[in-house]
C-alpha positions, 0 to 999 in steps of 0.5 A, a space after each residue: 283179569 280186572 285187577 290186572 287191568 286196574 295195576 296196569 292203569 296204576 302203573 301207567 298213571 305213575 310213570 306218566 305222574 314221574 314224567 311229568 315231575 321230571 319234565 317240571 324240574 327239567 322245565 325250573 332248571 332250565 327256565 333262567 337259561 331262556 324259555 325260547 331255548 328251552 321250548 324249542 328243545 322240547 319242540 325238537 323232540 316230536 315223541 315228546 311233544 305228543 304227550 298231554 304232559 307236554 303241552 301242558 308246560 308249553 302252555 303254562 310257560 309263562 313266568 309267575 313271578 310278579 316283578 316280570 309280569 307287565 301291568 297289564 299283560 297281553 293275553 296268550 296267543 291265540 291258537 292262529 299264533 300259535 304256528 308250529 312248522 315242526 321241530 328246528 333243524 338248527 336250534 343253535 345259531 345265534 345273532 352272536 355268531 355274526 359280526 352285523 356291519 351296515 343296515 342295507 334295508 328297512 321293513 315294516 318289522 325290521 332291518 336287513 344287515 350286511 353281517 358277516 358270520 364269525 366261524 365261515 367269514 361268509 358275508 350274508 343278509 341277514 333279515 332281522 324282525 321284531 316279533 312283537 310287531 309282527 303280531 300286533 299286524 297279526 302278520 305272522 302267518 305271512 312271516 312263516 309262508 315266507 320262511 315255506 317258500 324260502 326253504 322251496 327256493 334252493 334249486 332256482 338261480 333268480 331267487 333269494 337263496 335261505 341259508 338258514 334261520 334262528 330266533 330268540 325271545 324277541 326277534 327272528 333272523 333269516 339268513 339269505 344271500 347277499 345280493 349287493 347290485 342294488 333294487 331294480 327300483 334303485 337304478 330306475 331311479 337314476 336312469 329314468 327308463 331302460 332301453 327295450 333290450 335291457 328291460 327284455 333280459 330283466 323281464 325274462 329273468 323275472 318271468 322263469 323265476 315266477 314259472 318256477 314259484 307258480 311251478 311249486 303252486 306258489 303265487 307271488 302277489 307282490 312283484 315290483 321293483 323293490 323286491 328285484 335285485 341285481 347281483 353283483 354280476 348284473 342278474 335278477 334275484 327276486 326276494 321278500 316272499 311275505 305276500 306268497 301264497 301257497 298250495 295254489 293249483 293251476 286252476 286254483 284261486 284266492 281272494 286276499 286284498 294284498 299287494 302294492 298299489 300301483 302294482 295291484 290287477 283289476 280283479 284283486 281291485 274287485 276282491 274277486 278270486 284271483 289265480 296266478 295270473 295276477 302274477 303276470 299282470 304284475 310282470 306287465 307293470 314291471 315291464 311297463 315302468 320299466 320301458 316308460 318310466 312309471 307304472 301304468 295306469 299311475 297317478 299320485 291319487 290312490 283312488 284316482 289310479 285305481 279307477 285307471 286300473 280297473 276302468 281306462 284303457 292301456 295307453 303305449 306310447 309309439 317308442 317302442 316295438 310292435 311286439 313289446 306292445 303285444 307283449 304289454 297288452 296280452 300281460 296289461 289285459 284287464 280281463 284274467 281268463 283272457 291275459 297272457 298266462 291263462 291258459 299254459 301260465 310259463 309257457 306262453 310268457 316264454 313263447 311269445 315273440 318278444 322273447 324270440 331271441 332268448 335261448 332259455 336253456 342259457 338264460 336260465 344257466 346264467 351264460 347271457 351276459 347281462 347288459 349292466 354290471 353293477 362293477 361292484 369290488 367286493 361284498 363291502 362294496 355298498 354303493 347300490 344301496 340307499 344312503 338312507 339305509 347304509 348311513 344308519 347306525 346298527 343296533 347292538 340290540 341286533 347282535 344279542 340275544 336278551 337276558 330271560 330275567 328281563 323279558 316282559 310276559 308279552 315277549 315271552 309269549 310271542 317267543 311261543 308264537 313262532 315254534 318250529 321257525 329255525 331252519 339248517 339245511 339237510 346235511 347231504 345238501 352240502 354234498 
């Protein structure tokens, strides 16, 4: 029975040495074809993945050769970095699939393109992020709960819609609707203020696709309105999910400093845990610039307009209705438990008499007209964006995937730090 047991292991400890040997060569063969492709596609495999062999190669996946090593190279990722969301769903895409035509927006890690997809002639913006700078900010988890919450946003019509996403070495690209009506933020701009109907379809708009997030246990956290565009029939369609915060039950709180300042609510000010009602008091600031033209409580002094937020009284001005005024002051309430929301989240907002005259049933199946039309010809129709983004020329970085030979060992280690990232949806959801 013994000398059984001690073949059996013998052959197992050979199967598992030949396995291993022939993942190496696999693993040489394939490393002048790109790490990242060749990491992702054993990442698809998850039978693979659960071998020790396995995650030895990706964590020596490193370059040894000299010439491709910096100076002084960047230490590997730490295991916070390393986010593996499971395998890609579509490890194929790549940024030569897309003609990129204009840049239509700037973040703190990237751009967002207008880019037309060469198969499909579908234009689409395609947000585009530079790894490396995502994880010098140590931002990559808000990166990836974005990715989360963009797949969840597939059945509501006033949220940016994922087609999909891909990666290479060095950047990320998430593949969204094109929404071409222009920032909320945009037409404030020009028009100062916007008369109480219009500010109230806005508000309603907003407040069914926050029911909707806060429905998936998903706080927003960072409503203002840059995050809100306009489609090209006059709609709102929230975008920029990197502040979202995940699995938040009803009567569940979280205690991260983040968000906008002008936008921020007194408790967050505090850092003391907060709850989806921070959502609302941001619906209330919305709403307020909205009608008065600025954010309430505002001033150019960040700490002077914090000690408003958390210390002054609402001041509401005389020109607008009673019940825009109650609405104002339930969502502007610096008290959380005793704000609008508190207690039946959604429900209270939609109830409230200030919307009275929306039937939400139409509302939400997008049959109220909308009271501006962008009037936009076409997707090449880009006079709602900022002549600051659109005059900019694109990068032919953008539109390329970077040769393997080439990248330094701190690329290559961020191209480990976002596995799984790739996203297609399930075939049936086209059916």
């Amino acid at each position: 029975m013994t000398v059984r047991t001690e073949a059996a292991r013998g052959t197992l400890t050979y199967s598992r040495m030949r396995g291993m040997v022939a993942i190496l060569i696999a693993f040489m063969k394939q490393r002048r074809m790109g790490l990242n492709d060749f990491i992702q596609k054993i990442a698809n495999n998850s039978y693979a993945c659960k071998h020790p062999e396995v995650q030895s190669i990706l964590k020596i996946s490193q370059p040894q050769e000299p010439e491709l090593l910096n100076a002084n190279p960047s230490p590997p990722p730490s295991p916070s970095q390393q986010i593996n969301l499971g395998p890609s769903s579509n490890p194929h895409a790549k940024p030569s699939d897309f003609h990129f035509l204009k840049v239509i927006g700037k973040g703190s890690f990237g751009k967002v393109l207008l880019a037309r997809h060469k198969a499909e002639e579908a234009f689409y913006a395609v947000k585009v992020l530079q790894k490396k700078a995502i994880l010098k900010k140590k931002e990559e988890k808000h990166i990836m709960s974005e990715r989360n919450v963009l797949l969840k946003n597939v059945k509501h019509p006033f949220l940016v819609g994922l087609h999909f996403s891909f990666q290479t070495a060095d950047k990320l690209y998430f593949v969204l609707d094109y929404i071409n009506g222009g920032e909320l933020f945009y037409h404030l701009q020009r028009e100062r203020c916007f008369l109480e109907p219009r500010a109230r379809f806005y508000a309603a708009e907003i407040a069914s696709a926050l029911g909707y997030l806060h429905s998936l246990n998903i706080v927003y956290r960072d409503l203002k309105p840059e995050n809100i565009l306009l489609d090209s029939q006059g709609h709102i369609v929230l975008t920029d999910f990197g502040l979202c915060k995940e699995n938040i039950e009803p009567n569940g709180t979280t205690s991260t400093f983040c968000g906008t300042p002008e936008y921020l609510a007194p408790e967050v000010l505090h850092k003391q845990p907060y709850d989806r009602t921070v959502d609302w008091w941001c619906l209330g600031a919305v709403l307020y610039e909205m009608l008065y033209g600025l954010p309430p409580f505002y001033s150019r002094n960040t700490a002077e307009m914090y000690d408003n937020i958390l210390n002054k009284p609402l001041q509401l001005k005389p020109n607008i209705t009673n019940s825009a005024r109650h609405l104002l002051e339930g969502l502007l309430q610096k008290d959380r438990t005793k704000r609008l929301g508190a207690q039946d989240d959604f429900m209270e907002i939609r109830n409230h008499v200030f919307f009275s005259v929306i039937n939400w049933d139409d509302l939400i199946n997008k049959k109220i007209t909308p009271p501006f039309n962008p009037n936009v010809s076409g997707p090449s129709d880009l006079r709602h964006f900022d002549p600051e983004f659109t005059e900019e020329p694109v990068p032919n970085s953008i539109g390329k995937s970077p040769d393997s030979i080439l990248l330094t060992a701190s690329v290559k280690e961020a191209a480990e730090a976002f596995l799984g990232f790739s996203y297609a949806p399930p075939v049936d959801s086209f059916l």
